[in-house]
MARMI-159149 format. One record per residue (C-alpha): residue number from 1; x, y, z. Coordinates in Angstrom, 3 decimals. Example, Ala and Ser with C-alpha at 12.3 -4.5 7.8 and 13.67 -1.06 7.14 Angstrom:
<rs>
(r 1,(12.300,-4.500,7.800));
(r 2,(13.670,-1.060,7.140));
</rs>
This chain:
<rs>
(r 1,(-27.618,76.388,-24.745));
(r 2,(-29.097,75.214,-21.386));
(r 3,(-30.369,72.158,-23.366));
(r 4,(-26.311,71.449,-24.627));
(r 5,(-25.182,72.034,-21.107));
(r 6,(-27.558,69.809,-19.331));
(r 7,(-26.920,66.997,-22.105));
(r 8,(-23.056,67.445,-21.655));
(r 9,(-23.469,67.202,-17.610));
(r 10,(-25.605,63.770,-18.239));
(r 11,(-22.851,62.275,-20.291));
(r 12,(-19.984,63.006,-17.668));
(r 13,(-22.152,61.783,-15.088));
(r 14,(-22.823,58.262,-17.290));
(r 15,(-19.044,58.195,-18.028));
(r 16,(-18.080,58.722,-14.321));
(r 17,(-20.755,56.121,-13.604));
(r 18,(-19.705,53.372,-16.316));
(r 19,(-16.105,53.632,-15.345));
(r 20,(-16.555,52.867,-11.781));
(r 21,(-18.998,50.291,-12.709));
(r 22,(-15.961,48.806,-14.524));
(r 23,(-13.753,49.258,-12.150));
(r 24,(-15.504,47.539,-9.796));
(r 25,(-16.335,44.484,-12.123));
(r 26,(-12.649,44.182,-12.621));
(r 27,(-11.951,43.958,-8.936));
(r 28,(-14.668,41.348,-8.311));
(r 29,(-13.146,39.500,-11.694));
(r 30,(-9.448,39.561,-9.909));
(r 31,(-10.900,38.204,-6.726));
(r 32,(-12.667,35.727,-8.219));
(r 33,(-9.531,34.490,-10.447));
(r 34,(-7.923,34.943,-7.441));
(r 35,(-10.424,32.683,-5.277));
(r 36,(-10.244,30.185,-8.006));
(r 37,(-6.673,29.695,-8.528));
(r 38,(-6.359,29.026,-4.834));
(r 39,(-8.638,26.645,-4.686));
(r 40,(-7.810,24.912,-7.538));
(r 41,(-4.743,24.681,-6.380));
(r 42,(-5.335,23.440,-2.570));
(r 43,(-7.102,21.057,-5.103));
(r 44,(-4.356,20.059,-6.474));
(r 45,(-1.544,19.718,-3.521));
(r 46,(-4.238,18.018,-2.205));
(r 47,(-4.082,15.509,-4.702));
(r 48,(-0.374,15.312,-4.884));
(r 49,(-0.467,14.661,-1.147));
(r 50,(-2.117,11.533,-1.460));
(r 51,(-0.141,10.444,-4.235));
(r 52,(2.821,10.923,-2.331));
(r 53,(0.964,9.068,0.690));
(r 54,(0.081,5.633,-1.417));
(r 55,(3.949,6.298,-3.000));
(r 56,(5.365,5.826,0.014));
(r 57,(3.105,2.938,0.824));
(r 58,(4.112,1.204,-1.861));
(r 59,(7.398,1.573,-1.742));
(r 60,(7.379,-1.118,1.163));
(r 61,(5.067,-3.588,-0.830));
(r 62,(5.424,-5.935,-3.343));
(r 63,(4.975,-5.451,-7.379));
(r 64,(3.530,-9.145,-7.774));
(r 65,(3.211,-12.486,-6.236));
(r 66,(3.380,-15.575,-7.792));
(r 67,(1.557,-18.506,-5.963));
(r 68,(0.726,-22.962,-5.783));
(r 69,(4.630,-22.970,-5.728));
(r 70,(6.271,-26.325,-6.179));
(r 71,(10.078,-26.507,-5.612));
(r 72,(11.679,-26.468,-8.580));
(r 73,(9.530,-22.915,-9.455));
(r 74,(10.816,-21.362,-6.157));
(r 75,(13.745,-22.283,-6.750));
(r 76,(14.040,-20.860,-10.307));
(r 77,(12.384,-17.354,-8.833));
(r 78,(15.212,-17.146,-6.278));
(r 79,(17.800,-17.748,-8.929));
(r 80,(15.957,-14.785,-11.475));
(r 81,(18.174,-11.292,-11.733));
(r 82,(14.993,-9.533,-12.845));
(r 83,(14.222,-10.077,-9.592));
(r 84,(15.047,-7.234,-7.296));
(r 85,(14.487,-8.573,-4.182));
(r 86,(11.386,-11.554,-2.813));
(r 87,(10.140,-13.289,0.307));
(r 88,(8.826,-16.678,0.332));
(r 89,(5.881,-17.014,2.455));
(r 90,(3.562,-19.979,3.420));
(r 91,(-0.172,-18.980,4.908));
(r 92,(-2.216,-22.019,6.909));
(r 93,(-5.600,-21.941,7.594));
(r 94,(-7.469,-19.766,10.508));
(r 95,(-7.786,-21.254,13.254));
(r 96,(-10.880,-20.275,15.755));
(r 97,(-9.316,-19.481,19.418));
(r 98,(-11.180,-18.696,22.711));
(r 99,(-12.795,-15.347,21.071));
(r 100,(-9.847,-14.742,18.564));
(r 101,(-8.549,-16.396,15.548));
(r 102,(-4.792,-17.245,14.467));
(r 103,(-3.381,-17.299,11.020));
(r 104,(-0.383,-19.109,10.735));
(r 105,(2.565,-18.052,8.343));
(r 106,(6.085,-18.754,7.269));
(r 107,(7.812,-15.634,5.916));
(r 108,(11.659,-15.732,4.930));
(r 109,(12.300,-12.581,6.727));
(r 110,(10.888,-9.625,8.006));
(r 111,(12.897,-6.299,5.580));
(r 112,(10.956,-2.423,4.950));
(r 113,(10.857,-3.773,0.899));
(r 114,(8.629,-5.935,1.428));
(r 115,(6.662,-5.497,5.092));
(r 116,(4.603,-8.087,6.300));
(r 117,(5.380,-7.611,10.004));
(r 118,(7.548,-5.600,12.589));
(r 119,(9.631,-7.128,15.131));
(r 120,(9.067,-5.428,18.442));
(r 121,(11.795,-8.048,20.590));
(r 122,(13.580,-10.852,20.055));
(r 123,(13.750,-12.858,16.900));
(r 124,(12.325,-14.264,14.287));
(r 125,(11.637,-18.457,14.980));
(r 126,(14.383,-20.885,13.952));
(r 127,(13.848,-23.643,16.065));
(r 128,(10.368,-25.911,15.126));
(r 129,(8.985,-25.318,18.058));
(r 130,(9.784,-21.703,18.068));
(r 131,(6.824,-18.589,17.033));
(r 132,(6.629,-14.808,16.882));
(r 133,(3.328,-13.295,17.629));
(r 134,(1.988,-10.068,18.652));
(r 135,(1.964,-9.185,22.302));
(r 136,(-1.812,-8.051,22.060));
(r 137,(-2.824,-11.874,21.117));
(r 138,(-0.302,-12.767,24.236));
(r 139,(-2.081,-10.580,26.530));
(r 140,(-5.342,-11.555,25.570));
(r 141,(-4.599,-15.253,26.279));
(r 142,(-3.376,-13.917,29.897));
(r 143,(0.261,-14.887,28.976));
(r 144,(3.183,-12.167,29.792));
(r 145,(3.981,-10.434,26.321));
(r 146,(7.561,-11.323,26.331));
(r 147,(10.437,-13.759,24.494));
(r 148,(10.637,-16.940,26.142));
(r 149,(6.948,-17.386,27.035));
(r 150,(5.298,-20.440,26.073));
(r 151,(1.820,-20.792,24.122));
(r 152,(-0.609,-23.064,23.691));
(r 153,(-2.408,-22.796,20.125));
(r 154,(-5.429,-24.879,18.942));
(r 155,(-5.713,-25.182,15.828));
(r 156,(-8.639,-26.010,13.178));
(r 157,(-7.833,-29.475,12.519));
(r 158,(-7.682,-30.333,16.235));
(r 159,(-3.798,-30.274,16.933));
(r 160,(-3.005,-28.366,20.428));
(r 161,(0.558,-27.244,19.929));
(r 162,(3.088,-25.398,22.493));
(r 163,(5.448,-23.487,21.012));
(r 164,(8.213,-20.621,22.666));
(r 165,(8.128,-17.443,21.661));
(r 166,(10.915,-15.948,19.987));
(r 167,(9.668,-12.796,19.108));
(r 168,(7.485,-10.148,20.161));
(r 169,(5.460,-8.335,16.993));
(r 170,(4.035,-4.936,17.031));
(r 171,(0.142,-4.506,16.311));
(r 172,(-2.709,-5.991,16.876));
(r 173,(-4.039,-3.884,19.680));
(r 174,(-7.952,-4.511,19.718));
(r 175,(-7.669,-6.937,17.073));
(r 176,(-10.081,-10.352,16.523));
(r 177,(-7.296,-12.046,14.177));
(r 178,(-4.086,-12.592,15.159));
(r 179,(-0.567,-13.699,12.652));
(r 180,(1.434,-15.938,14.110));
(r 181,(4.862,-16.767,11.989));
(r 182,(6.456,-19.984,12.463));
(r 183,(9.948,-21.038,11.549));
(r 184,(11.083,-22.474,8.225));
(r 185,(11.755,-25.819,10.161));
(r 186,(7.967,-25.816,10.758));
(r 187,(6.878,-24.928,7.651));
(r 188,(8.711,-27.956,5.708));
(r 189,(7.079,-30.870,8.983));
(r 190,(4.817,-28.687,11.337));
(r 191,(1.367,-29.957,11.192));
(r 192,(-0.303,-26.551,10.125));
(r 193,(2.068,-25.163,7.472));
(r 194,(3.891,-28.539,5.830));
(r 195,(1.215,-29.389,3.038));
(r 196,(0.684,-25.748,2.346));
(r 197,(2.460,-24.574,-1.231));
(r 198,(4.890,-21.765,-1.079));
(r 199,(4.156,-17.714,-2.464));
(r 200,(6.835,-15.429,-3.523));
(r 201,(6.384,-12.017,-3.414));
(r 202,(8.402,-9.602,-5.802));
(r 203,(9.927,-6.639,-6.816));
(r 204,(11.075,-6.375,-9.766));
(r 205,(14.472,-4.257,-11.311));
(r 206,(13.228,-0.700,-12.695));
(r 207,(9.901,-1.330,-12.324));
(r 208,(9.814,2.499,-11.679));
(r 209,(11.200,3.214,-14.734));
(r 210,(8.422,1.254,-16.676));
(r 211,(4.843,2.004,-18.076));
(r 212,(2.509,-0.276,-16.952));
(r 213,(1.742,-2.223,-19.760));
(r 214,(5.799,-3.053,-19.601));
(r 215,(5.791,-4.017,-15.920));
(r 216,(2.819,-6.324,-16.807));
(r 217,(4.514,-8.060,-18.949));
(r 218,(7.613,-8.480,-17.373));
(r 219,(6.093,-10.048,-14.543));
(r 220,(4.062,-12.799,-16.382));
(r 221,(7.216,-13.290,-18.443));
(r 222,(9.027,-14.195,-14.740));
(r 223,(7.143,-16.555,-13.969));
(r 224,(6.468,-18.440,-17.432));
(r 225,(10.040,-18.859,-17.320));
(r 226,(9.321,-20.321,-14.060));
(r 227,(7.062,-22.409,-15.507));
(r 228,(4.303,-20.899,-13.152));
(r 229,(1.186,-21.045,-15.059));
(r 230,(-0.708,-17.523,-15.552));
(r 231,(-3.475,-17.937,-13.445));
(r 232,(-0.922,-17.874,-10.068));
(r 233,(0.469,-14.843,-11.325));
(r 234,(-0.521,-11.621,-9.491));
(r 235,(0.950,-8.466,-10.648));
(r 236,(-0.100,-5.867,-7.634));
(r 237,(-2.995,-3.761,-9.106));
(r 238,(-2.297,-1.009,-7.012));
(r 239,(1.507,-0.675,-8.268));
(r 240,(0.909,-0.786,-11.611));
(r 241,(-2.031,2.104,-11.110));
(r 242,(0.541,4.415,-9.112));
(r 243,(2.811,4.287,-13.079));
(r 244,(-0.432,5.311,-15.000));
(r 245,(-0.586,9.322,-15.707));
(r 246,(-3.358,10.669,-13.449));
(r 247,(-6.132,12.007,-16.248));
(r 248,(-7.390,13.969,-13.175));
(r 249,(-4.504,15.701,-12.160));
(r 250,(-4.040,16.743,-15.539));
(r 251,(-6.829,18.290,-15.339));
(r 252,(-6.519,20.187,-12.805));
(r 253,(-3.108,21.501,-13.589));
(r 254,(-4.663,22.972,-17.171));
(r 255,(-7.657,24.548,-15.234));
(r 256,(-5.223,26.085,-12.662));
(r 257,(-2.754,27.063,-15.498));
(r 258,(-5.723,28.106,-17.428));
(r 259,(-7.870,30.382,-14.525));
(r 260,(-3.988,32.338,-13.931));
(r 261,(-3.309,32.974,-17.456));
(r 262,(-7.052,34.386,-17.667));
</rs>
């Protein structure tokens, strides 16, 4: 009988034993589903957060740009309803200052779609003779950052021109290289910007709406009706990689979805 009891009194002790053993596995188990799900998902906003970041960023640059321009080709962009909405642009050649350089450009207009630039004061040039620069390149040439200044700009070829300026940009604070936009007056006779061939940059109608492969197409299909030849066709990379389904994010939502349902 002593021999029963004893046995009995080791079981019960193993039971009580086992069960808080289990209890307490199941209680680290929660906690570590629990650990894992938030991180996963911190993961996972994380993710969306930049997504959201370069969608935004985007949104205020163009889908494609189409480039060696004659004319007729602009011309038959500007006139294209696929076309949501385009600058024309012109870029020169850097010029080499006194411990700076200068780029010059012709752009259409300054808009959020499409941002090149922000206009701080003033205006954008109309006259020839008119440019709008950033008041950091102003300052560094020891001129007074403000519309109606004039500056002196030496450029690669060896032309010194004086222009007015017309508007004050923002940026460019500790900068090396400096944009300098000229009028469309000097970008059809100014020495720097005349012989240069004209870009347009795009955005095209629904391109939201459309999987990559379909913007793609539509873009080169623009501009061979433009008679632009493929090779000065650039549909923006970075666009067409925001439509594509994010493999990784995928994956992340099924091992979040799959450590909760665990």
């Amino acid at each position: 009988m002593s021999g029963k009891k004893t046995a009995k009194q080791m079981i019960a002790l193993m039971s009580k034993k086992s069960l808080k053993t289990g209890r307490m596995r199941n209680i680290f188990v929660s906690i570590t589903i629990v650990l894992a799900a938030a991180l996963l998902t911190a993961i996972l906003m994380f993710v969306q957060g930049q997504r959201t970041e370069t969608a935004r960023e985007l949104s205020h640059a163009q889908q494609a740009g189409y480039y060696e321009l004659t004319d007729e080709q602009v011309q038959a962009l500007a006139s294209d309803e696929r076309i949501a909405y385009q600058i024309r642009v012109k870029t020169g050649v850097l010029s080499d200052m006194d411990g700076f350089s200068v780029m010059p450009y012709y752009v259409s207009e300054l808009s959020d779609e499409i941002r090149v630039g922000e206009l701080e004061e003033g205006a954008m040039p109309e006259k020839e003779n008119e440019v709008a620069v950033q008041g950091a390149m102003l300052e560094r040439m020891g001129i007074e950052p403000e519309v109606g200044s004039s500056v002196t700009l030496d450029f690669y070829d060896g032309n010194e021109e004086t222009f007015t300026v017309s508007g004050i940009l923002a940026g460019g604070e500790g900068s090396k290289q400096f944009s300098v936009f000229f009028s469309e007056a000097y970008a059809e006779n100014g020495s720097q910007l005349k012989d240069m061939p004209y870009e347009v940059y795009v955005k095209i109608y629904g391109a939201a709406d459309m999987y990559p492969d379909e913007l793609r197409e539509a873009i080169y299909l623009i501009g061979s009706d433009a008679g632009i030849e493929r090779e000065y066709i650039n549909p923006s990379k970075a666009y067409l990689d925001s439509l594509s389904i994010d493999s990784q994010q995928i994956l992340l939502c099924v091992l979040v979805g799959g450590v909760i349902s665990s």
